[in-house]
C-alpha positions as CSV (number, residue, x, y, z in Angstrom):
1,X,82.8,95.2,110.2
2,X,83.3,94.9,113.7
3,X,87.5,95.0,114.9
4,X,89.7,94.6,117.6
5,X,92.3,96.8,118.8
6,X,95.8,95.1,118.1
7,X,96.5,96.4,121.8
8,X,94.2,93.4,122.9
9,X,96.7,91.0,121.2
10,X,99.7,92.1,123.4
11,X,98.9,89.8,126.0
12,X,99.1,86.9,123.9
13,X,102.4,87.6,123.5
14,X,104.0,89.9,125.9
15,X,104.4,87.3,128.7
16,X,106.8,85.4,126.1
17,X,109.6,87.9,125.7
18,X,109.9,89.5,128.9
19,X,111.3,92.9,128.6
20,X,110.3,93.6,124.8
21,X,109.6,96.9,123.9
22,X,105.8,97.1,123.5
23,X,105.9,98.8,120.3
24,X,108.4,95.9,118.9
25,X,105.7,93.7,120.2
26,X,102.6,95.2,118.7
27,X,104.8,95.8,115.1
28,X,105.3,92.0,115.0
29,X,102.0,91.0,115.6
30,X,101.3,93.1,112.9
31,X,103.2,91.7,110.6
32,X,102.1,88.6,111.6
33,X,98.7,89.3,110.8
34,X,99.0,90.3,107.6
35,X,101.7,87.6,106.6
36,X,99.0,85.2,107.5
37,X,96.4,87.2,105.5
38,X,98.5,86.9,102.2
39,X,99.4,83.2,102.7
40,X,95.9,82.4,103.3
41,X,93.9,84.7,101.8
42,X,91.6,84.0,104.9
43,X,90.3,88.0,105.3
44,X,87.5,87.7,102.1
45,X,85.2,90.0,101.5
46,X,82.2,89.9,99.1
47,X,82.0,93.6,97.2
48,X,78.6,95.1,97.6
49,X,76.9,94.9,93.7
50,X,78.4,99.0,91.9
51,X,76.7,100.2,89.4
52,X,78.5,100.4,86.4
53,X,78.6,103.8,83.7
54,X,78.2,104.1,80.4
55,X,81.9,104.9,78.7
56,X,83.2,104.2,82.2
57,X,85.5,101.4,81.9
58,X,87.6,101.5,85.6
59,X,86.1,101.4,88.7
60,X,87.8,101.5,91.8
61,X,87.8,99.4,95.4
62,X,87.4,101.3,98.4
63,X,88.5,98.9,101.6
64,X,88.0,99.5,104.9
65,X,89.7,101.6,107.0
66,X,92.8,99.6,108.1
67,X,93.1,97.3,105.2
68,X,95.1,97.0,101.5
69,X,93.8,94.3,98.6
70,X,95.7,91.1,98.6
71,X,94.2,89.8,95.4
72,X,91.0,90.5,93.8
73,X,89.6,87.0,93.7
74,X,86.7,87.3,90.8
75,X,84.6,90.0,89.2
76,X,81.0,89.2,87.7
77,X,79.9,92.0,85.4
78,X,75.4,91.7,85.2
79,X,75.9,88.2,86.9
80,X,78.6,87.0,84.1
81,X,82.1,86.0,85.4
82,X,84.7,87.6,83.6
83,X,88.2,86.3,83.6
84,X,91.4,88.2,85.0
85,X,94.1,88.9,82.1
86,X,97.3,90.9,82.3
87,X,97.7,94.4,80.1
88,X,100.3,92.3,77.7
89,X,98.1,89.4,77.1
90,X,94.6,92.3,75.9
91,X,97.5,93.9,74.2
92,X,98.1,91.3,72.3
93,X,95.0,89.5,71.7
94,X,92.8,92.6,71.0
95,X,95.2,94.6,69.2
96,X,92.1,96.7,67.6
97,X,93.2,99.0,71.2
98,X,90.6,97.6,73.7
99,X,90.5,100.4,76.0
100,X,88.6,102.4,73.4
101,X,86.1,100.2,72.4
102,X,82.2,99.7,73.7
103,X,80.3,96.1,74.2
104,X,80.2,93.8,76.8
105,X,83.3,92.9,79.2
106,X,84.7,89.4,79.2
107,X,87.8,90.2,80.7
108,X,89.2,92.6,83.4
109,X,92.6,93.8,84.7
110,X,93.7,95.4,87.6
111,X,95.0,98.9,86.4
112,X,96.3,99.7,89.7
113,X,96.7,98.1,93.6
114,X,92.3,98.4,93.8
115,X,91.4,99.7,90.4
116,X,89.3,97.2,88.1
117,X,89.1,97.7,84.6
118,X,87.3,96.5,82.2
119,X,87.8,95.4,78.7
120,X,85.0,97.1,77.1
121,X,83.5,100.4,78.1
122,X,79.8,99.7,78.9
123,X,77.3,100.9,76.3
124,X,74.8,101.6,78.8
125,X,74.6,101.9,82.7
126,X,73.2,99.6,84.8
127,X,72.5,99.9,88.5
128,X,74.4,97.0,90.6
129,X,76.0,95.3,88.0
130,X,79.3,95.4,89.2
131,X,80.7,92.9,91.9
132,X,83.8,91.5,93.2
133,X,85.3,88.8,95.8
134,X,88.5,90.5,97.6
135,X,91.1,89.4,99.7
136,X,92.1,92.0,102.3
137,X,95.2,92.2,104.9
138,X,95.7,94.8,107.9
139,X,97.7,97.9,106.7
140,X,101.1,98.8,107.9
141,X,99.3,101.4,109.7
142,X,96.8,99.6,111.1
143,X,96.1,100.0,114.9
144,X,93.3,97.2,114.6
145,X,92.1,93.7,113.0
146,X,88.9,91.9,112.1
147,X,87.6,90.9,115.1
148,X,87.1,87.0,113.4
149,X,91.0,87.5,112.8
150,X,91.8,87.8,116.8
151,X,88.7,85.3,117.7
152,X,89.8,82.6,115.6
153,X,93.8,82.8,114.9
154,X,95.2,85.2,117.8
155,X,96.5,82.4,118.5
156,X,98.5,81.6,114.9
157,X,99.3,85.4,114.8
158,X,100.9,85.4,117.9
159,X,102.8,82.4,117.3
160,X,104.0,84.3,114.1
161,X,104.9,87.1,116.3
162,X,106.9,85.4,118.5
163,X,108.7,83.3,116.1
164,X,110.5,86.8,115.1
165,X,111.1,87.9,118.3
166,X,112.7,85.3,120.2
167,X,114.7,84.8,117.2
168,X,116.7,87.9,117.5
169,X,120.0,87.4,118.8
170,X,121.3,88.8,122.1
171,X,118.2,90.2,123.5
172,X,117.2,89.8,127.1
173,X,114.1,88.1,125.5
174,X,116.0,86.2,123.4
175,X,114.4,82.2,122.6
176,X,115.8,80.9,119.4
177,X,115.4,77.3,120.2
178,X,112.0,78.4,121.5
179,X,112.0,80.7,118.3
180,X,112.2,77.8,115.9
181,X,109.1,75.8,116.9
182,X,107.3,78.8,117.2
183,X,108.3,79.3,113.3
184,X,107.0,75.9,112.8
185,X,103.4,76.8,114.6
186,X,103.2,79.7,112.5
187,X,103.9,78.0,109.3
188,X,101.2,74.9,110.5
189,X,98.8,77.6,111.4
190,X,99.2,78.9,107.9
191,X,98.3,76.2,106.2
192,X,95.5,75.7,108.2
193,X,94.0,79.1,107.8
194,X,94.7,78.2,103.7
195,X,92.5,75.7,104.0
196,X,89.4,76.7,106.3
197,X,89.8,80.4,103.8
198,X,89.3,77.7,100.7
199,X,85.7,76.6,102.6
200,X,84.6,80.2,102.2
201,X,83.9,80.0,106.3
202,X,85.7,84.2,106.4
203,X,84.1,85.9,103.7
204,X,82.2,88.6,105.0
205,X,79.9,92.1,103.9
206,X,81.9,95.2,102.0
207,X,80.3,97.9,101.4
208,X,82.0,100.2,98.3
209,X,80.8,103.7,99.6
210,X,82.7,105.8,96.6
211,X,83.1,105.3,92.7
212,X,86.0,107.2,91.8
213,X,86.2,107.6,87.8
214,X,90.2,106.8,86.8
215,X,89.3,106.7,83.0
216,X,87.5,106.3,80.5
């Protein structure tokens, strides 16, 4: 996955709120970025088919470097969709204690932030079985973005960035009537990202590198 450093973004913004502290700067457009990514859930990524394991039931996501899992937007298990249910509801419905038993999957849950597990433990093991559509965001710690991120809403991110900046009171840079339209470009550019993300125009190659085994 090719990226951009989020130093590349600065200028997009910099020139705005003269006499920010670039570190304020590059924190905002940040959490621009990845406020955008969770709205939107433009940043998708198409799992690369993992095998699954006999008796193995959970199988975890490993994202790239830079990124956390917004939602995990569907799982096909040996090209069946299976459908996303919450611990209470295969609590309740299977009450025979699903996590023990063997067969094939219909549902899954996630038992952690990027773990997925399955209802039913696989009887047998099947080489790229497993896959799953994502939606990713930058990290906190992230130093850089999809490079289709900055190409194609640098502009939306920095009017998100902005929006918080000149909105804080008694700063040299200080905007807020300036501040307030940017909030409304952010909140347009939102929308818009929402929809191009529903066209499936971001999804992009991820490569799971690591099965790490969380039960079984």
């Amino acid at each position: 996955m090719s990226t951009v450093s989020l130093n590349d973004s600065l200028e997009y913004v910099m020139a705005d709120v003269p006499g920010c502290p670039r570190n304020l700067v590059l924190r905002e457009i940040r959490e621009a970025a990845i406020e955008l990514c969770e709205f939107s859930y433009i940043w998708r990524v198409e799992m690369i088919s993992l095998g699954i394991l006999a008796g193995i039931s959970a199988y975890e996501i490993e994202k790239p470097a830079g990124s956390n899992l917004v939602k995990v937007l569907g799982v096909r298990v040996e090209d069946r969709n299976i459908t996303p249910k919450t611990q209470d509801w295969l609590d309740r419905v299977d009450a025979r204690g699903w996590r023990d038993l063997t067969g094939t999957a219909q549902y899954y849950m996630m038992d952690e932030s990027d773990v997925i597990l399955l209802n039913r433990k696989p009887k047998d093991s099947v080489t790229s079985a497993l896959k799953a559509s994502l939606c990713l965001k930058p990290a906190r710690s992230a130093t850089t973005i999809p490079e289709f991120l900055f190409e194609d809403w640098i502009t939306v991110i920095a009017n998100g960035a902005k929006s918080k900046l000149m909105t804080i009171q008694n700063k040299t840079w200080s905007n807020p009537e300036l501040g307030i339209a940017m909030i409304s470009l952010f909140k347009a550019g939102k929308v818009r990202a929402r929809i191009e993300a529903k066209k499936g125009d971001s999804t992009a190659d991820l490569r799971v590198n690591r099965r790490r085994i969380v039960s079984g």
